[in-house]
N, C-alpha and C positions, 0 to 999 in steps of 0.2 A: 892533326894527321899530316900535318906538314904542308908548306907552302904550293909546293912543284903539285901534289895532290886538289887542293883549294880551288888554284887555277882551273888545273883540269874539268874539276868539278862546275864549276861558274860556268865556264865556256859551254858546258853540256848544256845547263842549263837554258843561257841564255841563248840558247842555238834553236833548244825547244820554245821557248817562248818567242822569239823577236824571227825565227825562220817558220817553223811549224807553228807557229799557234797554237801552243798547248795553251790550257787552262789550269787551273789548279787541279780540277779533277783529272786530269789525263795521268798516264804513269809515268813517273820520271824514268822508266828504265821500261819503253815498249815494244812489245812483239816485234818482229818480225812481216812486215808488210809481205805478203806471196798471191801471184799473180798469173796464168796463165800470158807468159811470150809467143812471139811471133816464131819460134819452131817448134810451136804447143808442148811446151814443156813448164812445170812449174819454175820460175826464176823469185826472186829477191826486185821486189820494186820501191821499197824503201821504209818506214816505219808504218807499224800499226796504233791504232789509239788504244786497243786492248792491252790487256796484262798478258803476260807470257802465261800458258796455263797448267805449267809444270817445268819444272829446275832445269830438264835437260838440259836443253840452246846454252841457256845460263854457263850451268855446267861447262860446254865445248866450248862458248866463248873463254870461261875462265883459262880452261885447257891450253887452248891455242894462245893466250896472251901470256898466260906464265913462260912455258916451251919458246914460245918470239923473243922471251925478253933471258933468257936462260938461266929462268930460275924454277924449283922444286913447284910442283904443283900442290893447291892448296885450294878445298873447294867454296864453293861462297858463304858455306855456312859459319867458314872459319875465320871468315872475314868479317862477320856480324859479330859475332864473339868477340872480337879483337875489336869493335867498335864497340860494344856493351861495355867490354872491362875498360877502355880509354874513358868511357861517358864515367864509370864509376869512380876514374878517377880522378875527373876534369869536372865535373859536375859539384857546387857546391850545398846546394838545397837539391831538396825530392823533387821539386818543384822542373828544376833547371834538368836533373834527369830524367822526369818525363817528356820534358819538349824533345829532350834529346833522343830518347826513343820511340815518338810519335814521327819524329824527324826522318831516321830510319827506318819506319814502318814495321815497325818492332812491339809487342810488349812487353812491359817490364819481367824480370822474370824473378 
């Protein structure tokens, strides 16, 4: 997926593990932490341990980071895709494309 991606990646990761303390159960990619503030309003208080529990957020993150970076929008689904078919073609046993779609939290299709 390319190097400058990897980074990115790693750094997530190890942000969640060695700052949050996730676990392996936790979700690499979680909710939205929402909190009643001090002008009783709902705010953003930082991550949740939960799963997002539907695309939208997903969605308007994708949104807003295509639009920031000024390129076409493209929604998350098409990004998994575009991971399936690199697994299909990086992968050399079934073996090594299962991990790789368990990895992704995918199944094979």
């Amino acid at each position: 997926m390319g190097d400058e991606v990897a980074v990115v990646f790693v750094d997530w990761v190890e942000y969640l593990l060695k700052e949050k303390l996730w676990g392996g159960e936790d979700p690499l990619f979680p909710a939205t932490a929402i909190a009643v503030g001090e002008n009783q309003r709902f705010e953003v208080v930082g991550l949740d341990r939960k799963r997002w529990s539907n695309a939208t957020p997903i969605r308007t993150i994708f949104r807003q980071a295509f639009e920031g970076a000024g390129l076409s929008y493209f929604n998350p689904h098409s990004l998994r895709k575009t991971l399936a078919q690199l697994g299909e073609q990086t992968c050399k046993t079934p073996e090594e494309f299962k991990a790789w779609s368990q990895n992704r939290g995918m199944k094979e299709s």
